[in-house]
Backbone bond lengths (Angstrom), bond angles and torsions (degrees), N, CA, C in turn:
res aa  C-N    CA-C-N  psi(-1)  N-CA   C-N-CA  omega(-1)  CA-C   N-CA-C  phi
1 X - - - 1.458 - - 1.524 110.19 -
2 X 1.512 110.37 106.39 1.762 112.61 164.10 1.562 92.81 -29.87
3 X 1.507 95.92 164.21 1.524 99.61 171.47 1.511 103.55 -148.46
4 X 1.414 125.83 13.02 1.243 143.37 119.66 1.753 90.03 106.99
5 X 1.307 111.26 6.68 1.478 106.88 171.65 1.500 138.41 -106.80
6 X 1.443 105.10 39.37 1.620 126.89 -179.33 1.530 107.01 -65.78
7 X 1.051 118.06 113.62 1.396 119.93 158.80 1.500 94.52 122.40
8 X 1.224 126.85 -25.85 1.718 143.86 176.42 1.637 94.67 -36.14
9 X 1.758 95.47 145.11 1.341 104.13 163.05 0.986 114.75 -110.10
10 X 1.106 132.95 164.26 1.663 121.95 170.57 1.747 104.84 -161.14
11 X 1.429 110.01 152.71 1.341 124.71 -176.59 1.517 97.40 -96.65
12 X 1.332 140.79 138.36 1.108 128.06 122.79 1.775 141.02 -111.06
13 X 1.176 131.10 125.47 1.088 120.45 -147.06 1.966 100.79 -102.89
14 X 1.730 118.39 161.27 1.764 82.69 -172.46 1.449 100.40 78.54
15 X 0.985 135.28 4.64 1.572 122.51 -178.17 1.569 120.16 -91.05
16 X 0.742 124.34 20.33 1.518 120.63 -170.65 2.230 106.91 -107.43
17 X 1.219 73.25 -29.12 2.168 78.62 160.32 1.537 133.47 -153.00
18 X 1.048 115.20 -139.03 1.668 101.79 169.91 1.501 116.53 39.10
19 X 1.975 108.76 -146.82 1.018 119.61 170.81 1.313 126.79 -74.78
20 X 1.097 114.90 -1.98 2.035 122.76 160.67 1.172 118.30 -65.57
21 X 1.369 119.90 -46.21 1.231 144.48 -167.63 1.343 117.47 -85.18
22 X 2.104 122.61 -30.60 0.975 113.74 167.42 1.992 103.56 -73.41
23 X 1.176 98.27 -47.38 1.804 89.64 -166.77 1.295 104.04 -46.29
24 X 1.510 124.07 -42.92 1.145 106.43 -159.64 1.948 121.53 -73.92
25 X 1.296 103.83 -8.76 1.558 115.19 148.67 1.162 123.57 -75.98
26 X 1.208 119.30 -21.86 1.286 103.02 164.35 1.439 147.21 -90.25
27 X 1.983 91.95 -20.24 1.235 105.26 176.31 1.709 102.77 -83.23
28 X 0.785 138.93 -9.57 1.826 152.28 -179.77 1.309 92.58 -78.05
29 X 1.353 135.08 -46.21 1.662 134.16 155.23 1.341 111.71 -33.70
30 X 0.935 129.04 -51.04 2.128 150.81 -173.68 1.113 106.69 -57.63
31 X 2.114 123.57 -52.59 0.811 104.07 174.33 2.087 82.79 115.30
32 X 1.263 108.01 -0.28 1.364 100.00 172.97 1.316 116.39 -106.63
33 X 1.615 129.42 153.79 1.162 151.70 -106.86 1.312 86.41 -140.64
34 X 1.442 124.92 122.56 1.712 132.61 -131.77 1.459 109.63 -132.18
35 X 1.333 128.19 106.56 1.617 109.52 -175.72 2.024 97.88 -118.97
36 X 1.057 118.41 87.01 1.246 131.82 164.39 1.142 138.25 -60.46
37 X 1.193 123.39 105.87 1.573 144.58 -158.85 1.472 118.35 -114.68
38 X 1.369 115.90 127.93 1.694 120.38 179.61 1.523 119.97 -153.82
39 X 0.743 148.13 158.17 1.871 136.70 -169.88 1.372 90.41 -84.85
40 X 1.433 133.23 -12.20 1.822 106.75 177.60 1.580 80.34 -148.53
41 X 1.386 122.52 155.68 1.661 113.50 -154.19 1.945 79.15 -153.65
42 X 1.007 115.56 7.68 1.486 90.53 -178.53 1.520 118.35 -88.99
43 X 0.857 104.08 -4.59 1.878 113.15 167.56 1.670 106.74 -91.77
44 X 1.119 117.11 -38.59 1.013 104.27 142.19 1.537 162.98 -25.21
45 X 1.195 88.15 -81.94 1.581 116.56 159.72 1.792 109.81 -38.60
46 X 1.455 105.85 -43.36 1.286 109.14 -172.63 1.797 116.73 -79.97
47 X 1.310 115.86 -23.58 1.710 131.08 150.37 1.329 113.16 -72.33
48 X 1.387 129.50 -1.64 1.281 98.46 -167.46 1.738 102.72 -96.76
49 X 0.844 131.55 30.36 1.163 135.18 -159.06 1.723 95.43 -105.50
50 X 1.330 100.27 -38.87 1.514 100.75 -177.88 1.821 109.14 -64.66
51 X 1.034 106.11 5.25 1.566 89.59 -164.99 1.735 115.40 -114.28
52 X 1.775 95.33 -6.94 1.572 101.05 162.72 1.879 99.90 130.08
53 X 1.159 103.30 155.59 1.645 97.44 165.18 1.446 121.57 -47.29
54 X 1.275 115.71 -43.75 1.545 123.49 -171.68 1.747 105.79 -74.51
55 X 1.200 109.89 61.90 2.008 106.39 -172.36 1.597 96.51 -158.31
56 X 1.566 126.06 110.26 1.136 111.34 -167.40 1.944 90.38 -127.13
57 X 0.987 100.57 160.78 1.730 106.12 178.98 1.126 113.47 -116.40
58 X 1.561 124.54 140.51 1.408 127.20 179.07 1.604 109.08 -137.87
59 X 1.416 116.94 127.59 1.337 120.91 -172.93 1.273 112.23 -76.55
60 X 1.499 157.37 125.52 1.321 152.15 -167.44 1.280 108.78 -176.64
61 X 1.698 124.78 129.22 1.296 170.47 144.46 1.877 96.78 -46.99
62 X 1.452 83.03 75.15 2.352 82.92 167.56 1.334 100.44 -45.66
63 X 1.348 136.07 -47.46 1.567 112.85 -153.47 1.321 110.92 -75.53
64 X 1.255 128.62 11.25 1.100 135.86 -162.31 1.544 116.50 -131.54
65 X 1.747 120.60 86.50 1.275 129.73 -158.44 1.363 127.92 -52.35
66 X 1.906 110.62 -13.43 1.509 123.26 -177.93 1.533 110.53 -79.94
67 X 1.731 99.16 -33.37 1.111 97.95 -162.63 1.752 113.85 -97.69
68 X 1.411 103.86 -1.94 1.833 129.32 154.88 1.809 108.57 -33.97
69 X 1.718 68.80 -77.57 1.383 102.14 -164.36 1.625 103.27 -57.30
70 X 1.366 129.06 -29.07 1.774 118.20 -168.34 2.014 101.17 -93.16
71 X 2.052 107.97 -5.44 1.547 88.04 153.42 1.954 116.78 -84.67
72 X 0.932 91.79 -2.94 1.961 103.67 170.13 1.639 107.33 -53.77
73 X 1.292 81.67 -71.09 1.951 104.91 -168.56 1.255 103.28 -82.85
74 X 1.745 151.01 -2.78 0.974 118.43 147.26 1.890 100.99 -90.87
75 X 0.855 144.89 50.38 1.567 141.63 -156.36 1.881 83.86 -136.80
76 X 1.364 102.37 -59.01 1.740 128.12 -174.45 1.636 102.51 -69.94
77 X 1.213 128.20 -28.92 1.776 126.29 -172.50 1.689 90.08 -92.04
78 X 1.487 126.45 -42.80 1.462 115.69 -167.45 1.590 122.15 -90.43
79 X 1.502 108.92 -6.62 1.611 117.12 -153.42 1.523 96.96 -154.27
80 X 0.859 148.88 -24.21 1.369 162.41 139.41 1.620 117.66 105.96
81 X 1.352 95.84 22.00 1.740 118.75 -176.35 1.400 121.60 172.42
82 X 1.098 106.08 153.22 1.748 114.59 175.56 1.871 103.61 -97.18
83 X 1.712 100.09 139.49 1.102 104.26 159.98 1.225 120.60 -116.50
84 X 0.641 153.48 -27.80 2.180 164.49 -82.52 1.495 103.49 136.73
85 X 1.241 110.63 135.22 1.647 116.89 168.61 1.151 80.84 -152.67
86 X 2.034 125.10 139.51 0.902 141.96 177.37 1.665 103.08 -132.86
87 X 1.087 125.46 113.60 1.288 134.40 173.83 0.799 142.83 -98.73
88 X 1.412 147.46 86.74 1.527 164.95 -69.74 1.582 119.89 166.18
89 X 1.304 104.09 -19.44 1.499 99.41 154.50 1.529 149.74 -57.75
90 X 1.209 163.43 94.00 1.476 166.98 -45.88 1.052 109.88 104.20
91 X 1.866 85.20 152.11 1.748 101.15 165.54 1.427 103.74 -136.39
92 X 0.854 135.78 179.17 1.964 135.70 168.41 1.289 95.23 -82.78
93 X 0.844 130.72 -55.07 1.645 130.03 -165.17 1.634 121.06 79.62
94 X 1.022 123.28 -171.46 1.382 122.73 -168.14 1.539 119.09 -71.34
95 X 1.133 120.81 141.91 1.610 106.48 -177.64 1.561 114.29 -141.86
96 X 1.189 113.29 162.70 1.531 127.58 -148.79 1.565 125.84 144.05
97 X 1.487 102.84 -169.81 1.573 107.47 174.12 1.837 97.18 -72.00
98 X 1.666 87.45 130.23 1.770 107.62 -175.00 1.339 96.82 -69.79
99 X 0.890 119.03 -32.44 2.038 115.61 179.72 1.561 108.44 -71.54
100 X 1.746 115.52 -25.24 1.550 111.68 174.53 1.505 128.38 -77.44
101 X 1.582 95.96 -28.65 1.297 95.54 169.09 1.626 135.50 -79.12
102 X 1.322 81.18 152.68 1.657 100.43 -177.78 1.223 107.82 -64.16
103 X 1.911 106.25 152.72 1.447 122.37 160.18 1.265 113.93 -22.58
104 X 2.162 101.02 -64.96 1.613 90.13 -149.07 1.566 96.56 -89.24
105 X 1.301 130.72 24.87 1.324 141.33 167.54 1.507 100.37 -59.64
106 X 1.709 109.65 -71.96 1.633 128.87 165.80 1.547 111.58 -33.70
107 X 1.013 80.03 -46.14 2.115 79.21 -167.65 1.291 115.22 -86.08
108 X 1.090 117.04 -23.59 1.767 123.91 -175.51 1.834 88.75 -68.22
109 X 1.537 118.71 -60.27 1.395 110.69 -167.61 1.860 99.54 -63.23
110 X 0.912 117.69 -38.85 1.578 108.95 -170.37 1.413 131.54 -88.08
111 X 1.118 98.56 22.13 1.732 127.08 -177.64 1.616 96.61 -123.83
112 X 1.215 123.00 -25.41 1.529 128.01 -171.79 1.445 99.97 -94.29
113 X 1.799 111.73 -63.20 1.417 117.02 -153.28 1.284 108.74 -91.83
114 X 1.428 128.02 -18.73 1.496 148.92 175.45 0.887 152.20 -106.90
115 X 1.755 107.86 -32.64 1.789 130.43 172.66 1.262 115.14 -67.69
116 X 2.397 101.14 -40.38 1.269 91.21 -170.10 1.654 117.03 -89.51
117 X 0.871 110.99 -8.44 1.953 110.23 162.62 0.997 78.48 -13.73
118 X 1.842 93.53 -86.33 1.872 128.42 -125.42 1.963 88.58 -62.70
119 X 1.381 148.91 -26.66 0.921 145.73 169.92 1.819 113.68 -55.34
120 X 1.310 89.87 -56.18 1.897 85.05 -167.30 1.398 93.76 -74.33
121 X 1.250 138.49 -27.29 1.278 145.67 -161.86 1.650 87.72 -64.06
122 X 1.109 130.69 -38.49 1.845 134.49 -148.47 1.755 76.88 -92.75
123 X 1.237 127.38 -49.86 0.867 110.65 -139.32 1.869 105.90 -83.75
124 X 1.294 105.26 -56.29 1.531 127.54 160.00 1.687 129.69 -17.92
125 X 1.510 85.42 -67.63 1.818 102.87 -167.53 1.789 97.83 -67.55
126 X 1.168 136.75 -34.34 1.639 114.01 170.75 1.287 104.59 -49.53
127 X 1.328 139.84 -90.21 1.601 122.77 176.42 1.517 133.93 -12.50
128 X 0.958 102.63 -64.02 1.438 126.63 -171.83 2.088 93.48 -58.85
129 X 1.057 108.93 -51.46 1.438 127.29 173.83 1.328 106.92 -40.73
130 X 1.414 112.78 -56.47 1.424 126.24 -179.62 1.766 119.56 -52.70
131 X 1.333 68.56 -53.74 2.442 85.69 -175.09 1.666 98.50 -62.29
132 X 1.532 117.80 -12.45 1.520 106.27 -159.28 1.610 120.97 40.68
133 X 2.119 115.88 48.63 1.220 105.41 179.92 1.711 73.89 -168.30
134 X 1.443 106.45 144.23 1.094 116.92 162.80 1.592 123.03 169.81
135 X 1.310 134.83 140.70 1.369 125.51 157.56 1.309 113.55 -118.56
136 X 1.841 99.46 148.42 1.310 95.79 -168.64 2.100 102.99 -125.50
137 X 1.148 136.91 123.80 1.083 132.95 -147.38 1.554 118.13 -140.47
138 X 1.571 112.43 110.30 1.457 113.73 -158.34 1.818 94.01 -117.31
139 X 1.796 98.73 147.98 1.322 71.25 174.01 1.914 103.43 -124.06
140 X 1.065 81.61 156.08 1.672 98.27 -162.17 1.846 96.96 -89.96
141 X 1.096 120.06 -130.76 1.464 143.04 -169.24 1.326 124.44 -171.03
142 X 1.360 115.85 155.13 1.489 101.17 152.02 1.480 138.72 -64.50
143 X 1.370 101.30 -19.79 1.316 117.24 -153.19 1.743 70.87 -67.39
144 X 1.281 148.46 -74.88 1.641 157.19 162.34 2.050 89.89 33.25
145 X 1.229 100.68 -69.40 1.952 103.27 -160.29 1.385 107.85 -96.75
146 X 1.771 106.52 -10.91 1.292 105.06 -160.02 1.654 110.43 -140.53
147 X 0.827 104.57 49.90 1.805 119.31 -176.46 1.332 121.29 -26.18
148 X 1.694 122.94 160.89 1.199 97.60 169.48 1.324 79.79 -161.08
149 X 1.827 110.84 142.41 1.262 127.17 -147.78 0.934 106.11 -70.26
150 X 1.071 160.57 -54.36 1.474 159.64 170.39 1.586 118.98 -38.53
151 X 0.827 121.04 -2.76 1.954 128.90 -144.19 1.468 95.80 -133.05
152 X 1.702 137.62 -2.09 1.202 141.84 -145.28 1.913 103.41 -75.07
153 X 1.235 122.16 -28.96 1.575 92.91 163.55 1.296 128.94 -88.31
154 X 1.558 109.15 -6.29 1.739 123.29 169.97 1.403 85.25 -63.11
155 X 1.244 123.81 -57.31 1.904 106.33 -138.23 1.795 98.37 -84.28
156 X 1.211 111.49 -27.54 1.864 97.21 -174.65 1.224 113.94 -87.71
157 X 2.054 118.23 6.87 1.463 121.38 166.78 1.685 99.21 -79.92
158 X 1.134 100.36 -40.09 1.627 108.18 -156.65 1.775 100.38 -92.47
159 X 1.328 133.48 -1.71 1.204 129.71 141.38 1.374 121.87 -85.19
160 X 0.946 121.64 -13.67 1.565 126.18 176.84 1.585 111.12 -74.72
161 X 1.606 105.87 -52.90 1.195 112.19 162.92 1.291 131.71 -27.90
162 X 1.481 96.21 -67.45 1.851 100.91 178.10 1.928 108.34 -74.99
163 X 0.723 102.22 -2.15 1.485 96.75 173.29 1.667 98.25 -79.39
164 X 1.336 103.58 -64.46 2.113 105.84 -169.18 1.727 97.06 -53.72
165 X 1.540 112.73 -60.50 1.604 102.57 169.70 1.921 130.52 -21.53
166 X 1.508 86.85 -46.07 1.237 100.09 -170.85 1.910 121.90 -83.60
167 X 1.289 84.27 -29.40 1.604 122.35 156.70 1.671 111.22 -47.44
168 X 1.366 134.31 -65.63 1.095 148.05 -160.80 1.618 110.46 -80.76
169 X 1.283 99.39 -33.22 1.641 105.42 178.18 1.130 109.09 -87.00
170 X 1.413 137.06 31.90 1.354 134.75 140.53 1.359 139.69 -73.28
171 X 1.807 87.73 -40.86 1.768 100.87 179.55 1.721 93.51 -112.07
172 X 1.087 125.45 -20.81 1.496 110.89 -159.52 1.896 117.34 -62.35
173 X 2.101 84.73 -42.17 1.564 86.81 167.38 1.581 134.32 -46.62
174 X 1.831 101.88 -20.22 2.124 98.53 179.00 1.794 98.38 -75.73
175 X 1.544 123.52 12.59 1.697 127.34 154.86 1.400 111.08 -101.34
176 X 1.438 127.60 0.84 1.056 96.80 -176.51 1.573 110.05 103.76
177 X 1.361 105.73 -36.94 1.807 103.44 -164.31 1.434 106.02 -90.98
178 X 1.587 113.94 132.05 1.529 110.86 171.77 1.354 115.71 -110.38
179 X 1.647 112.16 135.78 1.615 109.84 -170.92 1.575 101.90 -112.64
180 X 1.098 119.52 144.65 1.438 136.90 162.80 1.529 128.26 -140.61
181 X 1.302 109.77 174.19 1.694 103.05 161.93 1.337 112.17 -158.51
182 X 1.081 92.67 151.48 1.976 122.77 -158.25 2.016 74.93 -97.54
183 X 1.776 83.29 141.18 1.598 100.41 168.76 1.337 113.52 -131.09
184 X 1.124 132.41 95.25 1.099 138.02 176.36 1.732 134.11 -71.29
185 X 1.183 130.03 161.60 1.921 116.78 -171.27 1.368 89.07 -146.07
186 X 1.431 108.91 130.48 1.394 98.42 144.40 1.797 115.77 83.66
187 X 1.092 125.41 7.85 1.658 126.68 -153.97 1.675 99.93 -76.72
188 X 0.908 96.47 174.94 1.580 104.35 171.33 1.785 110.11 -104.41
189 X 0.994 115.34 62.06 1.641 139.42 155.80 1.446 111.66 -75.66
190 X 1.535 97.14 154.91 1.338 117.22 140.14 1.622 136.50 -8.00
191 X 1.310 78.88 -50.21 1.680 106.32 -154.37 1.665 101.88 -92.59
192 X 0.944 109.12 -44.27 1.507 123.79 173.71 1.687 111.67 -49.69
193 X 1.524 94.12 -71.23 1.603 125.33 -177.99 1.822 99.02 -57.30
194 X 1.086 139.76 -12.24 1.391 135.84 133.37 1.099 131.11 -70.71
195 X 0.970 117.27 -33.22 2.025 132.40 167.60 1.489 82.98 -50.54
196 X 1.134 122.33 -98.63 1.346 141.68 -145.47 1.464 102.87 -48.43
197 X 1.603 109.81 -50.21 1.673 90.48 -170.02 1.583 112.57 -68.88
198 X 1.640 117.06 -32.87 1.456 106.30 159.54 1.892 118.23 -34.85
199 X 1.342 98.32 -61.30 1.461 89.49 -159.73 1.634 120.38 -61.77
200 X 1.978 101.37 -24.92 1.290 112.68 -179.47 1.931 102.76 -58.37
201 X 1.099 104.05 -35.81 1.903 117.33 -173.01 1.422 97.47 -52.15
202 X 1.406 128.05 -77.08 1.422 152.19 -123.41 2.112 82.06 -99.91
203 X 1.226 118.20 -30.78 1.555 112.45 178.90 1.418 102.47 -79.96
204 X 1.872 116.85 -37.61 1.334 95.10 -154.84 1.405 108.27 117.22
205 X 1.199 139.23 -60.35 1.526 149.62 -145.00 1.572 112.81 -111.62
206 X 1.548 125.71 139.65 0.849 112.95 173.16 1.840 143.78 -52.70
207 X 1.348 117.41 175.56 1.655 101.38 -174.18 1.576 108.36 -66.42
208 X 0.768 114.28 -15.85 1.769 101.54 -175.75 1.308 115.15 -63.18
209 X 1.874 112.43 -37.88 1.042 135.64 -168.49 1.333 98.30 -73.83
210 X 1.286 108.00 -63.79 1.554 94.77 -179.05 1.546 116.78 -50.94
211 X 1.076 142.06 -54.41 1.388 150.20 169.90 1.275 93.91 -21.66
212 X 1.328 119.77 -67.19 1.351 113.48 -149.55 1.516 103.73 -91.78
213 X 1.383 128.21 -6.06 1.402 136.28 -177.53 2.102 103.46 -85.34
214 X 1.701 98.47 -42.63 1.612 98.94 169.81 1.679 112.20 -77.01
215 X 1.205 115.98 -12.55 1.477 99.94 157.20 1.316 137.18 -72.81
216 X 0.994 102.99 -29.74 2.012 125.59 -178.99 1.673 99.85 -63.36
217 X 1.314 89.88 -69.78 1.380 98.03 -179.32 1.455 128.52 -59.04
218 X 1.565 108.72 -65.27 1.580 112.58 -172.93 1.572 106.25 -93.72
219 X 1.111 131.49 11.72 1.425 97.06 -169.04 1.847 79.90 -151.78
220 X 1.135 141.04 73.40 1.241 125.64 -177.91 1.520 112.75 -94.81
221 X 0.990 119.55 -7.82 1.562 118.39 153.11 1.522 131.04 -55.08
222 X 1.521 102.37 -10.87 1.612 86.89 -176.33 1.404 91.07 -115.24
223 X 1.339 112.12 90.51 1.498 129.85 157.41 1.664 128.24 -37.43
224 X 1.287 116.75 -21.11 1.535 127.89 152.10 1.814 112.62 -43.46
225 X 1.187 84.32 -60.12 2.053 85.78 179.93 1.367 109.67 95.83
226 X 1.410 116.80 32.59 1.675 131.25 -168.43 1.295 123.20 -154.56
227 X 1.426 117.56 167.35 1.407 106.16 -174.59 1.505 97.79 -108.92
228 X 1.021 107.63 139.39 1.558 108.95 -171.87 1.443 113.68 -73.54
229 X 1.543 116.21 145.76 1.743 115.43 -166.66 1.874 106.78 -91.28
230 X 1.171 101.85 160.11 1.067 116.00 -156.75 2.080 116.47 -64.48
231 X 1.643 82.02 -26.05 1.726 98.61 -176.70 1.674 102.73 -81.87
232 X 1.180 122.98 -4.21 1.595 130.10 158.54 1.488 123.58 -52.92
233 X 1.469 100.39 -50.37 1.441 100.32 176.09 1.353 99.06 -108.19
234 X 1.481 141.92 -14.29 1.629 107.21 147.77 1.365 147.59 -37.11
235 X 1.967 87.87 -23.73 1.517 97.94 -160.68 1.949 96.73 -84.46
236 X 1.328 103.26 -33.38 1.537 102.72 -174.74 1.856 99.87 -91.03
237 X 0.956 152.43 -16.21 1.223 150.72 129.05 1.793 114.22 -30.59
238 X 1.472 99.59 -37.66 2.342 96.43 172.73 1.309 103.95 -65.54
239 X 1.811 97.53 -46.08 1.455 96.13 177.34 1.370 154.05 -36.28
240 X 1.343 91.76 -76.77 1.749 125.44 155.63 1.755 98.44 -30.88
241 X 1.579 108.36 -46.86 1.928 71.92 -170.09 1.715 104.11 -116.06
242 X 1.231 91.48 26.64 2.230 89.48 168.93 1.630 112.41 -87.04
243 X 0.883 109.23 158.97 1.441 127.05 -172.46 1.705 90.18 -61.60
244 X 1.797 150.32 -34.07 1.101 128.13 135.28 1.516 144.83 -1.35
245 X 1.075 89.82 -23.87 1.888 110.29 -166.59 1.462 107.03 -114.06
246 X 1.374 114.58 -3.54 1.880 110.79 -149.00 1.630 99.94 -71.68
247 X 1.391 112.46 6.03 1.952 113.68 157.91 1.740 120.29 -97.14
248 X 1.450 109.90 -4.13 1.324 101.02 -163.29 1.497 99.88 -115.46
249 X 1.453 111.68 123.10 1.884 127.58 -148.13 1.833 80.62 -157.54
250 X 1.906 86.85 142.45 1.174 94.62 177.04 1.269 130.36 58.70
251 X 1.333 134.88 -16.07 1.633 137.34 -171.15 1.804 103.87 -86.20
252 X 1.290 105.22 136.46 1.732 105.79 155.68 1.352 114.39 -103.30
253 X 1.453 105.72 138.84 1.525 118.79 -173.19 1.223 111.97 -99.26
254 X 1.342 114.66 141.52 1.938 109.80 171.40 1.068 92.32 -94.19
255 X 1.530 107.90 165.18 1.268 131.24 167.54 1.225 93.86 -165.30
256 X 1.824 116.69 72.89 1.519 116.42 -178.92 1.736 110.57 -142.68
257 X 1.627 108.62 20.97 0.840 97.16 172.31 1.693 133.33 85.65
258 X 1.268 90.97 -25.92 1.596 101.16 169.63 1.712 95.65 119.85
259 X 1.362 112.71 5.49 1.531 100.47 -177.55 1.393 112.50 -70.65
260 X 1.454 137.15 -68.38 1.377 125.68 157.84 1.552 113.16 4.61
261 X 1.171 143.06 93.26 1.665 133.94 168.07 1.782 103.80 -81.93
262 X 0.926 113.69 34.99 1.752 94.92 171.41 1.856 101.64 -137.33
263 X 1.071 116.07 172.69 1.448 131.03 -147.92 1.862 88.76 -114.89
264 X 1.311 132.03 -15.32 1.698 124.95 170.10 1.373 87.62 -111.12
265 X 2.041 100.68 170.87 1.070 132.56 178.56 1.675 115.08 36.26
């Protein structure tokens, strides 16, 4: 299926592995014109070759609004506009009793998982404003509807998120631009593949075990019995911002497998 976004620009931020890294193969499939962003880009830099001349990399610190704004303006000096910015940068952040943690426990995740939306968002949407066409695409979590006690400055960055997301797609659509966010559970990341080898440590047992020991336990909704791969939510992330989608504003998408157990959000 064309997906009607050839010639598209798009930011992705978070791009150097994981789910940054699958879209951005996939959208290089499309035929769109790639400005790739990560706080250290030299592993990067060294893949990006696979993805075509039109794929350029830019090193940048989200919490940091100058350095937002200069993946904008090199996006605007090489391609001469933004179409798509998909935002994918995160960390889990610290975890424990929510009453033990520290301030900058709170703030480290919400300067990471939350500030920088609202950053590329400042920086992005004038362009995008201009073309009268754009999607803009953050991705949230489950943890967002469905918390889990230990995880408490991950989950009120990553509910906050989809709230401003959800926030923006009220007025943004009279430009043209539609915002959403993809919620993902469970992926086979980075981020995960540290979960697990902690827990495999602290159990005793190898990672498989753990994998399959945090499914039983924490996640019994996803009846698969797996962690879902990363080109899963690339594939509904192409989606979300092809001209396919040009009705779907404001909505968050799962892509968790069935972990979410409730029938809203």
């Amino acid at each position: 299926m064309d997906l009607g976004i050839k010639g598209r620009v798009a930011i992705i931020t978070g791009a150097s592995k994981g789910m940054g890294w699958a879209t951005a193969q996939l959208l290089a499939q499309e035929g769109v014109k790639l400005v790739l962003s990560d706080v250290k880009v030299d592993e990067l830099e060294a893949e990006c070759g696979v993805l075509g001349a039109d794929a350029i990399c830019v090193e940048a610190d989200v919490t940091k609004q100058d350095e937002v704004d200069a993946i904008v303006a090199k996006a605007r000096e090489r391609f001469g506009k933004v179409d798509i910015v998909i935002h994918t940068a995160g960390i889990t952040g610290a975890k424990g009793d929510p009453l033990e943690m520290k301030d900058e426990d709170y703030e480290e995740a919400w300067q990471i998982d939350f500030m920088s939306a609202v950053r590329i968002a400042r920086a992005s949407f004038p362009l995008m404003r201009e073309n009268k066409w754009g999607r803009f695409v953050c991705i949230t979590s489950e943890n967002a509807v469905q918390p889990y006690w230990e995880e408490a400055t991950y989950n009120t960055a990553k509910a906050a998120l989809a709230v401003f997301v959800k926030n923006l797609s009220y007025k943004e659509a009279e430009y043209g631009i539609l915002c959403n966010t993809i919620s993902p559970a469970f992926i086979e990341t980075p981020m995960t593949d540290g979960m697990m080898e902690k827990r495999a440590k602290e159990l005793g047992v190898s990672f498989d075990e753990a994998v399959e020991s945090f499914l039983e336990e924490e996640r019994p909704g996803i009846v698969q019995k797996r962690r879902g791969r990363v080109e899963e939510v690339a594939a509904v992330i192409a989606l979300v911002v092809s001209e396919r989608a040009s009705f779907v504003n404001g909505a968050n998408l799962r892509v968790d497998g069935g972990s979410v157990q409730a029938v809203q959000n």
